[in-house]
N, C-alpha and C positions, 0 to 999 in steps of 0.2 A: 523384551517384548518388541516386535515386529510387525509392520505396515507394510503395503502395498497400495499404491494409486491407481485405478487404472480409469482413465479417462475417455470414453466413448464419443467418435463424432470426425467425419471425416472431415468437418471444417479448422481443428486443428492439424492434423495432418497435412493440409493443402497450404497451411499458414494463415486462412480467411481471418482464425481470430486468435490471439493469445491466450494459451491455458494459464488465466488466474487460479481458478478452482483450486488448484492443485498448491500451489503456495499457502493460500489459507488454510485448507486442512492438515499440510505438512506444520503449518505452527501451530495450531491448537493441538494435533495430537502430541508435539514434542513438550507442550505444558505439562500434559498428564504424563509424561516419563514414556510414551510409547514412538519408538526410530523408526523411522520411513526408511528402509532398505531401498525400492523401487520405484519410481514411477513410471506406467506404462500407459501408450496412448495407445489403441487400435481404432480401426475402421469401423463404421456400422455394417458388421457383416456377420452373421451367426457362426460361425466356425474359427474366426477369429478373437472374437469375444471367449468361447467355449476355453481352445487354448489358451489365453491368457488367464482364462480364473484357473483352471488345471495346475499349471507354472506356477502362478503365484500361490495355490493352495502349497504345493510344497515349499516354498520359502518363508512365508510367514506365519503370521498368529490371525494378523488381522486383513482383513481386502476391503476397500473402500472404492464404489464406482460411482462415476458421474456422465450422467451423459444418455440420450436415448431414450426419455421417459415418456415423451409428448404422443398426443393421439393421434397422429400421420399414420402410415403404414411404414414408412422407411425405420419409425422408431424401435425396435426391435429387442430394447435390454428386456423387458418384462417376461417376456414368451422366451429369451434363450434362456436368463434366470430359472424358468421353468422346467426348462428342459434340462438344465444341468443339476437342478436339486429331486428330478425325476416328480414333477409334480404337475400341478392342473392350478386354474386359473378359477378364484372363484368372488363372485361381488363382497365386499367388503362395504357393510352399510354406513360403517363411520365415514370409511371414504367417498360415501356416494354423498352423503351431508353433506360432505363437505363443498365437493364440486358443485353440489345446487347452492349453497348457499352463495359461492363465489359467484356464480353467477345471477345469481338475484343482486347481489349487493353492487358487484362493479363492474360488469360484462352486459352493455349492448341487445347484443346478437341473444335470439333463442338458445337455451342449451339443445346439442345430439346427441343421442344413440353414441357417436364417436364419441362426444366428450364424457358421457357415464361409463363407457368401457373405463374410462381410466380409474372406477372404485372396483376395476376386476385385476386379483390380486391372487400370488400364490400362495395355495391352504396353509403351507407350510411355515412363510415368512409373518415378521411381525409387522402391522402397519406401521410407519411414522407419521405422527399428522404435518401437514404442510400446510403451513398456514398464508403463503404466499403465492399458493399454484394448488391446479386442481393433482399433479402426480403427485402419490405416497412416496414417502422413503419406506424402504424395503429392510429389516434385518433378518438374518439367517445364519445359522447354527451350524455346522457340520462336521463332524469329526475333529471336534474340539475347536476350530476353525470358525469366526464369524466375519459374515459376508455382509457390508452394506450397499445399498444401492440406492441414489440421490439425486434428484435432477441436473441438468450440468446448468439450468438459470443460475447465476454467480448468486445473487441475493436471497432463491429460495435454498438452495443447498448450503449457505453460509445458518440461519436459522435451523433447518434442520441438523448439522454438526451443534451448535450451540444449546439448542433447548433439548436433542432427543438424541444423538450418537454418543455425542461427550460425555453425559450423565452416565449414561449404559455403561458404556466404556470403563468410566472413573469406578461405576460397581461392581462391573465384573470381573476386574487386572488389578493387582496389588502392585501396582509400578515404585520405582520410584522417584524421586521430588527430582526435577530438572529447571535450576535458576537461571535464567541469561541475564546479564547487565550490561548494556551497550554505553560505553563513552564516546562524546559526540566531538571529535577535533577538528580544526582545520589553522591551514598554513602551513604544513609542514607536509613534505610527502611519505609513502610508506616504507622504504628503505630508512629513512632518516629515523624515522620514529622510532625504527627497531634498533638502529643503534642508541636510541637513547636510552631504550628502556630492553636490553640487552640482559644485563643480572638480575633487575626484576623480571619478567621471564621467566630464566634460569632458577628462578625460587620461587615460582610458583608448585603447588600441592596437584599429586598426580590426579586429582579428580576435578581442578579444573583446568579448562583450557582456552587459549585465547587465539583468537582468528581477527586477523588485518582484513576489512570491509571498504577499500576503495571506491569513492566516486564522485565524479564531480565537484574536484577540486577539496576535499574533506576527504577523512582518516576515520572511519567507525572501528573501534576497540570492542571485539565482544567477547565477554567474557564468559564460560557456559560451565554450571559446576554440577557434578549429578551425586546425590548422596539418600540414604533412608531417613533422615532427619533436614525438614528446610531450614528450622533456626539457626543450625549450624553449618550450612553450606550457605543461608544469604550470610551471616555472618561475617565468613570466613572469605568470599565476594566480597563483600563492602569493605573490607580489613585491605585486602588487597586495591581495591583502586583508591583506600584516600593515600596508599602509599606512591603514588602514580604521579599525582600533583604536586610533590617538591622535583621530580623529573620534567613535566611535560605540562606542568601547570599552567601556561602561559595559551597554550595552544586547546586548554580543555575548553569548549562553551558550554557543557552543561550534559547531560546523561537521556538518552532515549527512551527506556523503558518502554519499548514496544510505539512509543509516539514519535514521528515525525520532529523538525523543527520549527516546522510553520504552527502544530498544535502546541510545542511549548512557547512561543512566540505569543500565541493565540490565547493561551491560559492567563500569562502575565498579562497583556494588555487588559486580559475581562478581571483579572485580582485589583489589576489598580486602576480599574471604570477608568479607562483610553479605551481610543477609539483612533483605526489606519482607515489611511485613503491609499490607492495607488493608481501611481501615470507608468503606464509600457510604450515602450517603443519598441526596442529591437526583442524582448521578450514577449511581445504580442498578444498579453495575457495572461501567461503562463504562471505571473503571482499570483492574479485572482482567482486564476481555477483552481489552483493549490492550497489557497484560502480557503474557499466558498465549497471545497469538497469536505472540510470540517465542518459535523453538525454542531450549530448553534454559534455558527462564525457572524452572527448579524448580531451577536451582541456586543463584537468590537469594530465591524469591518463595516463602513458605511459607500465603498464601493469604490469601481475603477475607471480611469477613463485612459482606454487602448489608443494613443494618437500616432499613430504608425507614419505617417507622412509628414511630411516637414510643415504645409497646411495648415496643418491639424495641429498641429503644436503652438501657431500662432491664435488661428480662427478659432480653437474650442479652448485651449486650455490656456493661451493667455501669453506667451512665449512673447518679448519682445522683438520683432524683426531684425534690429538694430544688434541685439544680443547673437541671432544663429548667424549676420552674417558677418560679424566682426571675428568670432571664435569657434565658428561652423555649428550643424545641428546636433552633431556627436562632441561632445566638451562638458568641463565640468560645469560649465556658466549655465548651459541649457538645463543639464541634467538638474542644479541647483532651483533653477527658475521654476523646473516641473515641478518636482517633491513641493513647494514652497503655494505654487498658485492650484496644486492637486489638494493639500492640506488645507489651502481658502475657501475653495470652492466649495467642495464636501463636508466644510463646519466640521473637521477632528484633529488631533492631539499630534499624529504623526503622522508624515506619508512616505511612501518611498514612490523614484526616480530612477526609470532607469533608459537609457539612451543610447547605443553603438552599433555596429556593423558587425553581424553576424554571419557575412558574406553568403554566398559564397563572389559575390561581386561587391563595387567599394557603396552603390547605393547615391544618394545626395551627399555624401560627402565621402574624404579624402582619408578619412582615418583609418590605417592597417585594418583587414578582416580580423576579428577576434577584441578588437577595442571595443572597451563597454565601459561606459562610466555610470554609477549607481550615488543615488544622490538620499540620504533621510532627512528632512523634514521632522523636527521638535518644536515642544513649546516655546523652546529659546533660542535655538539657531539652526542653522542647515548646513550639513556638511557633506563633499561629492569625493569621491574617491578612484582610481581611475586603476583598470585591469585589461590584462592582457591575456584572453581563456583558448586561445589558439586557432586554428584554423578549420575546425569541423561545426556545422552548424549547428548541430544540436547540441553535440556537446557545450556551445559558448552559450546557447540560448541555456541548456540544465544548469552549468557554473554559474552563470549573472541571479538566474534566481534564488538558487544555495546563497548564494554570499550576501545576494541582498537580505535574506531573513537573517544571519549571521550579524550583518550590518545593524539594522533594526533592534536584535537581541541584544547588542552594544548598548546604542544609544537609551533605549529603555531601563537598563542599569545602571544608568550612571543617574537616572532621574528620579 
């Protein structure tokens, strides 16, 4: 069973925004057993659309589009929709409920004429309700072939896949079971690893397969098995990676499962009622957004304070003068001092610290581009660690916060 993406909207083509969309529905539809062959972006332009469902009609099973829904005139998927399933445009009274009622509830502004046209819908297609936007998703049928169409808003098209394409999907495809289990490594790089684990490998079962996930300083193992029965493909996954850990046990910190390491980070502190602070310097936040983007992070995370200048390290967060200029503002002393007077300030359990030159110039101090020292804060001591993540900037800024959640992960098991 086969997919196609096709994503409408000339702002990803110009590069204006990054196609997420297209990520998420490529992993929810690989849960239900169904392989995204293609994705394809086009223009908001009717002949261009046309072709693209045309094409993808011959390669796939299924076509999945986003993008184009909104009541402007440039929006155009509805009406070519229409015109490729040889149909007509006809109001759709669910849909129109709906747009009134969104707009009674959280919209301002009178509703228009324009914004009811959007419960005008082809006779032919099934509505979807959207419960986050006044556009329907659209399903359609065709010569065995079903056609969706979904707003490209990342958040309304993510619920409409969950509550109303998936279901569909899962009832009308007898796929089957598709496991992934991600092992989360770091320290070691990916050539290295593959030498270690070389014969395992080599003995893995032709129905699973394992693919090296590099980035930012860590090694993702994933493992993907596809079989008609799940007991016996997770099974036969889990068989295989506890055999993994007398190889490469040392480097394992713990299993993804679809989650992040800041959300397993984030689970343990809320299992054992702890509670993080975080001090950034040279990551300039970049922990707490990565926090604070997990729902229900305020029940371990009591917040951060960004002190980007050397100032700022004295006057807010408490930095002893004496300290940045005996051993400069990038050192493990400062880093220590942050995690330490971030963890007082904030009344919680742990903090982390982090402080170095991210270059691409050397900054208020002397220390090589790519120097970062990462400092955690515990109930019982504090300990700074010091790293070398190279010379590109973002890259040193993505490493520093990987390692610091890695760091963290440490300290928290050993307490």
């Amino acid at each position: 069973m086969k997919a196609e993406i096709i994503t409408i909207g000339d702002e990803i083509l110009i590069g204006q925004i990054v196609d997420t969309n297209s990520v998420f529905i490529s992993k929810e539809l690989n849960k239900i057993g169904i392989e995204v062959y293609q994705i394809t972006s086009v223009q908001d332009e009717r002949d261009h659309i046309l072709n693209a469902l045309a094409d993808a009609e011959k390669r796939v099973d299924v076509i999945l589009i986003t993008g184009g829904l909104g009541p402007t005139k440039d929006d155009i998927t509805k009406h070519t929709l229409a015109h490729y399933f040889e149909d007509t445009l006809v109001q759709n009274d669910e849909v129109l409920a709906n747009v009134e009622a969104l707009f009674e509830r959280y919209i301002s502004t009178p509703i228009s004429d324009v914004n009811r046209k959007q419960a005008l819908v082809p006779s032919k297609a099934v509505a979807l309700h959207n419960q986050y936007g006044t556009a329907p998703g659209m399903w359609f049928e065709k010569n065995g072939k079903v056609f969706v169409s979904m707003p490209g808003v990342p958040y309304e098209m993510k619920a409409l896949m969950t509550n109303e394409v998936i279901p569909r999907l899962h009832d009308k495809y007898d796929t089957p079971f598709i496991v992934h289990k991600t092992v989360l490594t770091y320290g070691l790089g990916e050539s290295a690893i593959a030498q270690k684990i070389e014969a395992w490998q080599d003995d893995l079962p032709s129905f699973i397969k394992l693919a090296y996930l590099p980035n930012a300083g860590r090694v993702r193992l994933r493992l993907s098995a596809k079989g008609p029965d799940r007991e016996t493909i997770e099974a036969e996954v889990e068989k295989r990676i506890q055999a993994l850990y007398p190889l490469i046990g040392d480097i394992i910190y713990g299993m993804e499962n679809d989650h992040s390491i800041e959300y397993i980070v984030g689970e343990m502190l809320a299992d054992r009622k702890r509670s993080l602070a975080v001090a950034e310097s040279c990551t300039g936040g970049a922990i707490a957004q990565r926090i604070t983007a997990i729902p229900g992070a305020s029940r371990y995370f009591n917040g951060s304070l960004v002190t980007y200048a050397t100032e700022s390290k004295t006057d807010i967060l408490g930095v002893p003068k004496a300290t940045i200029d005996k051993h400069s503002v990038v050192s493990a002393q400062v880093a220590k001092s942050m995690a330490s007077n971030a963890r007082r300030t904030l009344k919680t359990d742990y903090a982390i610290a982090t402080t170095g030159n991210a270059g691409p110039s050397k900054g208020d101090a002397d220390a090589d581009v790519g120097t970062v020292f990462i400092a955690i804060a515990t109930p019982t001591d504090v300990v700074a660690h010091e790293f070398n993540f190279g010379n590109h900037r973002e890259k040193v800024v993505n490493k520093a916060v990987n390692k610091a959640f890695e760091l963290l992960q440490k300290e928290i098991l050993k307490n």
